[in-house]
C-alpha positions, 0 to 999 in steps of 0.5 A: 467491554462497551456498556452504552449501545453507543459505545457497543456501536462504535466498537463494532465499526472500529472492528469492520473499520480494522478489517477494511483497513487491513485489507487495503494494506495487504493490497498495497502490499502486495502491489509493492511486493510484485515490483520487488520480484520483477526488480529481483529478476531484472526485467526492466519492462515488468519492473516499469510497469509494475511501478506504475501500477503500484503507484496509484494503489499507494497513493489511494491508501493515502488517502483513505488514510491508512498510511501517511503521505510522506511514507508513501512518497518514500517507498514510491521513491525507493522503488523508483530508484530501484527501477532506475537503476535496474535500467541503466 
């Protein structure tokens, strides 16, 4: 356990820090999530724009941090693909 009042500080923002991040990744999750179903049911219109929804909100967790950009980059990629192909 944290002894100095700096150390019990920096734990406490580390813990509201987790929370936040935690929160932001379910979201970006969950974006992710919705363009898997509307690829699952083979709607082309809601699979596109659920893509382009999904890609902003990946992209912002990049830049908070939470995940890398070239992870980022690989699952916009496969999506798109994904979508892709769902079209043709």
């Amino acid at each position: 356990m944290a002894n100095s009042p700096s150390s019990k500080k920096r734990a406490l923002q580390a813990e509201r820090r987790a929370d936040v991040n935690k929160a932001r990744r379910s979201r970006m999750r969950t974006f992710i999530r919705k363009v898997e179903e509307a690829i699952a049911t083979g709607n082309v219109d809601a699979a596109s724009s659920a893509l382009r929804t999904a890609q902003p909100e990946i992209m912002k967790n990049v830049s908070k941090g939470i995940v890398h950009k070239n992870t980022a980059s690989r699952k916009i990629s496969r999506l798109a693909g994904r979508v892709k192909a769902l079209s043709a």
